[in-house]
Short mmCIF file of the C-alpha atoms (twelve columns), coordinates in Angstrom:
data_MODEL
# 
_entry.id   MODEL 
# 
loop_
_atom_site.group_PDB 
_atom_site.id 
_atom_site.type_symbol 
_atom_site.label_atom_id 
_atom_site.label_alt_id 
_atom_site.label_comp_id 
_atom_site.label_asym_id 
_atom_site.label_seq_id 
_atom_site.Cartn_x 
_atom_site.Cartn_y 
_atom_site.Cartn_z 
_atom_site.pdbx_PDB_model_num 
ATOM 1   C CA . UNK A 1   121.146 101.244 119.020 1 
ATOM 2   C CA . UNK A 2   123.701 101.981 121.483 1 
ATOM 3   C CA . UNK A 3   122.917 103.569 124.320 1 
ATOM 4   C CA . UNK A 4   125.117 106.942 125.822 1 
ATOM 5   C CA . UNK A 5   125.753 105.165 129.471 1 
ATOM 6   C CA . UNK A 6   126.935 108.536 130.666 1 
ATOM 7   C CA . UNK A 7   122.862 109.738 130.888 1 
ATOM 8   C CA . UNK A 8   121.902 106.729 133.424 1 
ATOM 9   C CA . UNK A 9   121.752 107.625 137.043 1 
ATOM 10  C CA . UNK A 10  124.829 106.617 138.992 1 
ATOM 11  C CA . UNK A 11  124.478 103.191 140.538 1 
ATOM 12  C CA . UNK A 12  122.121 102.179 137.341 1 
ATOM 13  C CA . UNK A 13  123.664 99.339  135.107 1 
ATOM 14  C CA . UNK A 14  123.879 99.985  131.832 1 
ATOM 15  C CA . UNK A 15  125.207 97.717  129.044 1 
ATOM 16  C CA . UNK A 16  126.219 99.372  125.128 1 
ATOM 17  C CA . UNK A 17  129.221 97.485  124.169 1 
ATOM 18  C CA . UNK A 18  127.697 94.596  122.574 1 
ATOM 19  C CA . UNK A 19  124.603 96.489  121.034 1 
ATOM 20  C CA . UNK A 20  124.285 97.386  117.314 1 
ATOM 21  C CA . UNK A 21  122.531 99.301  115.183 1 
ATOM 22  C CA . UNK A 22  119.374 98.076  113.338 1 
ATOM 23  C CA . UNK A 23  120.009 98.151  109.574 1 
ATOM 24  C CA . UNK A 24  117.378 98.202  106.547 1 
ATOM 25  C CA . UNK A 25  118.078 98.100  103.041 1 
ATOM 26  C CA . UNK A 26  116.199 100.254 100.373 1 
ATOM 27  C CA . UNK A 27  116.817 99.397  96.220  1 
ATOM 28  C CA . UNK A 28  117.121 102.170 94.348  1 
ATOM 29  C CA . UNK A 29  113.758 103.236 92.675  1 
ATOM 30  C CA . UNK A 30  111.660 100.553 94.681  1 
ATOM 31  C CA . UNK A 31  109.522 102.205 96.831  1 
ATOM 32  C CA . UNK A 32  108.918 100.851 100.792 1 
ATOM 33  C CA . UNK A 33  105.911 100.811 103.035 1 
ATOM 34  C CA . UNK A 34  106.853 101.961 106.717 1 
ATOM 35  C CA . UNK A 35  104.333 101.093 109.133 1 
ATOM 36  C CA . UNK A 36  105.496 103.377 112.240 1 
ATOM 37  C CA . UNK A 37  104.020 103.101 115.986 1 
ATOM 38  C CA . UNK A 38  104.767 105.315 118.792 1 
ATOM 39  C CA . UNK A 39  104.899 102.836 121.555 1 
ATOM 40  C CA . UNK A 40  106.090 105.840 124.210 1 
ATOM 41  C CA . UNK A 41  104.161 106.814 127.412 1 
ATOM 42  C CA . UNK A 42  105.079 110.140 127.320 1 
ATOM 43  C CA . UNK A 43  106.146 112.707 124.275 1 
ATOM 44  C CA . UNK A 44  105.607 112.797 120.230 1 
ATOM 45  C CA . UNK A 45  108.207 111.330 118.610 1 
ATOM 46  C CA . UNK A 46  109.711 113.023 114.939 1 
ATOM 47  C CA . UNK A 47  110.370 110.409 112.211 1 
ATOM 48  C CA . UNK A 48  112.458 110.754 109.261 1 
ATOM 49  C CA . UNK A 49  115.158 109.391 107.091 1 
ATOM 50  C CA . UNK A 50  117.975 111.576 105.948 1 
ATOM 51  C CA . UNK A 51  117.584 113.053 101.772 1 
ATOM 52  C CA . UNK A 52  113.799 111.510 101.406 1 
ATOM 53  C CA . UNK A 53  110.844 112.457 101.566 1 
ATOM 54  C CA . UNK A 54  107.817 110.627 103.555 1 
ATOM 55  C CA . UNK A 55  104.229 109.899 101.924 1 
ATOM 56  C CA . UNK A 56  101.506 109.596 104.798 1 
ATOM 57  C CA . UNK A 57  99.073  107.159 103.272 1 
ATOM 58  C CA . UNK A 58  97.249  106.264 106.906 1 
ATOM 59  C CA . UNK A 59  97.071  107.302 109.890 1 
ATOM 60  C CA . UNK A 60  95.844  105.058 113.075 1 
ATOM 61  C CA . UNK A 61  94.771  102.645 110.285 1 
ATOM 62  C CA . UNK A 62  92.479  105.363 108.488 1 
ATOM 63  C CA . UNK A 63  92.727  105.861 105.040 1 
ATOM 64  C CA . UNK A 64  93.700  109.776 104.249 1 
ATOM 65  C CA . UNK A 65  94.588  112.038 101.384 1 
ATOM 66  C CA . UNK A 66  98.063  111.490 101.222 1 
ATOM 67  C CA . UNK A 67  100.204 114.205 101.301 1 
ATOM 68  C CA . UNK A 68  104.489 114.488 101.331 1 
ATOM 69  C CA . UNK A 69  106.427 115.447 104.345 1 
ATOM 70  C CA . UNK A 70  110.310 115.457 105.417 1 
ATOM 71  C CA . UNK A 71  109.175 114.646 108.961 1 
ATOM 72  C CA . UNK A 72  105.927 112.709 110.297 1 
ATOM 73  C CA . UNK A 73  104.946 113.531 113.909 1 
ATOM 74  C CA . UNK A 74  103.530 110.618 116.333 1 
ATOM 75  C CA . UNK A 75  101.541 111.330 119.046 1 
ATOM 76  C CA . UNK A 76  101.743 108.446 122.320 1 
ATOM 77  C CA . UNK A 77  100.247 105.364 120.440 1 
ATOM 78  C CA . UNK A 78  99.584  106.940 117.232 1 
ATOM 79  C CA . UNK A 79  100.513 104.420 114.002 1 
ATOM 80  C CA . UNK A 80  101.039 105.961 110.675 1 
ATOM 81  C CA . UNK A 81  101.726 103.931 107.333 1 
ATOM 82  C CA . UNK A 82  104.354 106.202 105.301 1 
ATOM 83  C CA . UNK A 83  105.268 105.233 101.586 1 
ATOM 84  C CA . UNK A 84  109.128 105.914 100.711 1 
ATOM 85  C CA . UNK A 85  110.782 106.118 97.647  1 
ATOM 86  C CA . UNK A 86  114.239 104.745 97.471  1 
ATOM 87  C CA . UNK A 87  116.019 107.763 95.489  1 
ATOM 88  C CA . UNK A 88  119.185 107.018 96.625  1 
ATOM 89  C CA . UNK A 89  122.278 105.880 94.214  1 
ATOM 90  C CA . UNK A 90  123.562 102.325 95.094  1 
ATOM 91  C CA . UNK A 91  126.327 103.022 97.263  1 
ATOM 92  C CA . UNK A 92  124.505 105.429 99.763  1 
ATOM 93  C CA . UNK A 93  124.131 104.677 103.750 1 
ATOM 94  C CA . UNK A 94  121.656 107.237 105.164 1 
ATOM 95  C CA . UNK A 95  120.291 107.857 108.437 1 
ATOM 96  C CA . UNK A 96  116.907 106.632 109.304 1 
ATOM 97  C CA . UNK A 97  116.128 108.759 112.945 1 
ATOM 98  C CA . UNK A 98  112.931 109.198 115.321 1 
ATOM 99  C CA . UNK A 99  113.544 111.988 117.991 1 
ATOM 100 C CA . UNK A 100 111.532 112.739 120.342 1 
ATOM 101 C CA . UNK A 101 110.288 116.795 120.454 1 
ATOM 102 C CA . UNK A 102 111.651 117.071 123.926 1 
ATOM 103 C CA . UNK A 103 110.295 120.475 125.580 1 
ATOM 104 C CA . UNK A 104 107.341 118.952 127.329 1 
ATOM 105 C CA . UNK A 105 109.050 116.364 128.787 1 
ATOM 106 C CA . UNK A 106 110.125 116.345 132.577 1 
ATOM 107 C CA . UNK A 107 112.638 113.753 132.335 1 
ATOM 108 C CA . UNK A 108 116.604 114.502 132.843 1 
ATOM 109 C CA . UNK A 109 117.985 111.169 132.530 1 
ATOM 110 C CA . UNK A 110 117.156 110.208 128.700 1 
ATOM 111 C CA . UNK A 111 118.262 109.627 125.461 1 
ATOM 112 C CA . UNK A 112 116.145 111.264 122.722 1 
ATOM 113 C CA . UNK A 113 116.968 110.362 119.747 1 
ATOM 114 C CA . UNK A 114 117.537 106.896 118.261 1 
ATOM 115 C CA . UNK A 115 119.136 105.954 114.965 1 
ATOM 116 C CA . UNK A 116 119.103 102.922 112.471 1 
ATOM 117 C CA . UNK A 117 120.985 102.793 108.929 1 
ATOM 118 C CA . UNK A 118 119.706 102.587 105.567 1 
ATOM 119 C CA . UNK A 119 122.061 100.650 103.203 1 
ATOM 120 C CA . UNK A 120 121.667 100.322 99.572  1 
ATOM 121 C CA . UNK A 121 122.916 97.526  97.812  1 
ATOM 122 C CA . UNK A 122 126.389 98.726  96.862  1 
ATOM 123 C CA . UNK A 123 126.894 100.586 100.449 1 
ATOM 124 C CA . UNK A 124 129.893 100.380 102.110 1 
ATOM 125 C CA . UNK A 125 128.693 99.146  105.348 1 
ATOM 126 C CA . UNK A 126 131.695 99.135  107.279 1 
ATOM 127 C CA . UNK A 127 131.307 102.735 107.821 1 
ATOM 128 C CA . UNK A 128 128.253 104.611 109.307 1 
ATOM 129 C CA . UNK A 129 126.257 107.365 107.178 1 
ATOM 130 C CA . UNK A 130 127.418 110.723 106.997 1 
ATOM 131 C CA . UNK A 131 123.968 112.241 106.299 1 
ATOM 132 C CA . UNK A 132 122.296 115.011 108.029 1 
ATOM 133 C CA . UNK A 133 119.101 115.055 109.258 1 
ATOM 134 C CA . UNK A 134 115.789 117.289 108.263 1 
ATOM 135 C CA . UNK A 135 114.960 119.989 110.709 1 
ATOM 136 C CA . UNK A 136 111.649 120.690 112.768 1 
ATOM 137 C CA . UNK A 137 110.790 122.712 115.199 1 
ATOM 138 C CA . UNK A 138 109.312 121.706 118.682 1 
ATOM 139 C CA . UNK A 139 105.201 121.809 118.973 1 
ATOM 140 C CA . UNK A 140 106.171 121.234 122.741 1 
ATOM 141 C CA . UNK A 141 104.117 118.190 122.466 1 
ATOM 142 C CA . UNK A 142 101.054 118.682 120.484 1 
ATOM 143 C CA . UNK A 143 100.195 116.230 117.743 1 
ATOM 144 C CA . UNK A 144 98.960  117.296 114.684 1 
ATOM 145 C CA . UNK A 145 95.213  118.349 114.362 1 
ATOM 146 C CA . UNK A 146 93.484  115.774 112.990 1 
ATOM 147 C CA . UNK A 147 91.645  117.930 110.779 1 
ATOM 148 C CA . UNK A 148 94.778  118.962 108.932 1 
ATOM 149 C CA . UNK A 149 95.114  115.548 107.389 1 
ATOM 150 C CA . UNK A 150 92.093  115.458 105.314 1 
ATOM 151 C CA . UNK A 151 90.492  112.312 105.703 1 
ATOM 152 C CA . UNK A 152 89.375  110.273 102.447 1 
ATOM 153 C CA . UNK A 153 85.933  108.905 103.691 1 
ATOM 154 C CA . UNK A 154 84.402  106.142 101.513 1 
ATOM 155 C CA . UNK A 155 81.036  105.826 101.335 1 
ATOM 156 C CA . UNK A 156 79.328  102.066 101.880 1 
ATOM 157 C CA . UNK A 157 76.480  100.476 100.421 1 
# 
């Protein structure tokens, strides 16, 4: 996505005018498997896409009772597989967003949240989403106990 040059230290180069957003498309009623990675060094990252809700199937490649969420945290190198159901009508453009929960971090030259679009099929993509975002509140950096997600063991013969 582009990237606010104003944040970079002076002196730092910094090209945005040729970058563009990353664009997915959902059809209505289909549902989509997200397979999302924190690849950060430092900081949980919030995931979410604007009007839908998130089904955590797996996390770090371990099967779990899935449950719903409007945002799924990430903890540094964390992977979670996420099940989403296109509700949308045919001509929306939503935002899909992953901020990071920025309290813990010591880090004044950054930009923490990055955006991608959802189209569906009858979208006018000319113009970017007007959508607004779920809210959370900062866990100034824990992740999520593991306990909480309720792992489905299976038993092998």
């Amino acid at each position: 996505m582009p990237f606010n040059c104003s944040l970079v230290a002076p002196g730092v180069p910094c090209k945005s005018k040729d970058v563009t957003r990353s664009t997915f498309f959902f059809e209505t009623g289909k549902t989509h498997l997200l397979r999302l990675v924190n690849t950060g060094g430092n900081g949980n990252q919030k995931f979410s896409i604007d009007n839908h809700e998130l089904i955590i199937i797996a996390n770090d490649f371990v099967p779990i009772k899935p449950y719903t969420t409007k945002v799924v945290t990430l903890g540094v190198g964390q992977r979670s597989d996420v099940l989403v159901k296109a509700t949308g009508k045919a001509t929306d453009a939503v935002w899909m967003r992953s901020e990071l929960d920025v309290p813990c971090l010591n880090v004044t030259s950054f930009q923490p949240n990055a955006t991608a679009i959802i189209y569906y099929p009858h979208a006018d993509q000319k113009n970017l989403p007007t959508t607004t975002g779920a809210t959370w509140q900062s866990n100034n950096c824990a992740n999520v106990r593991l306990g909480s997600y309720q792992i489905a063991l299976r038993h092998v013969k």
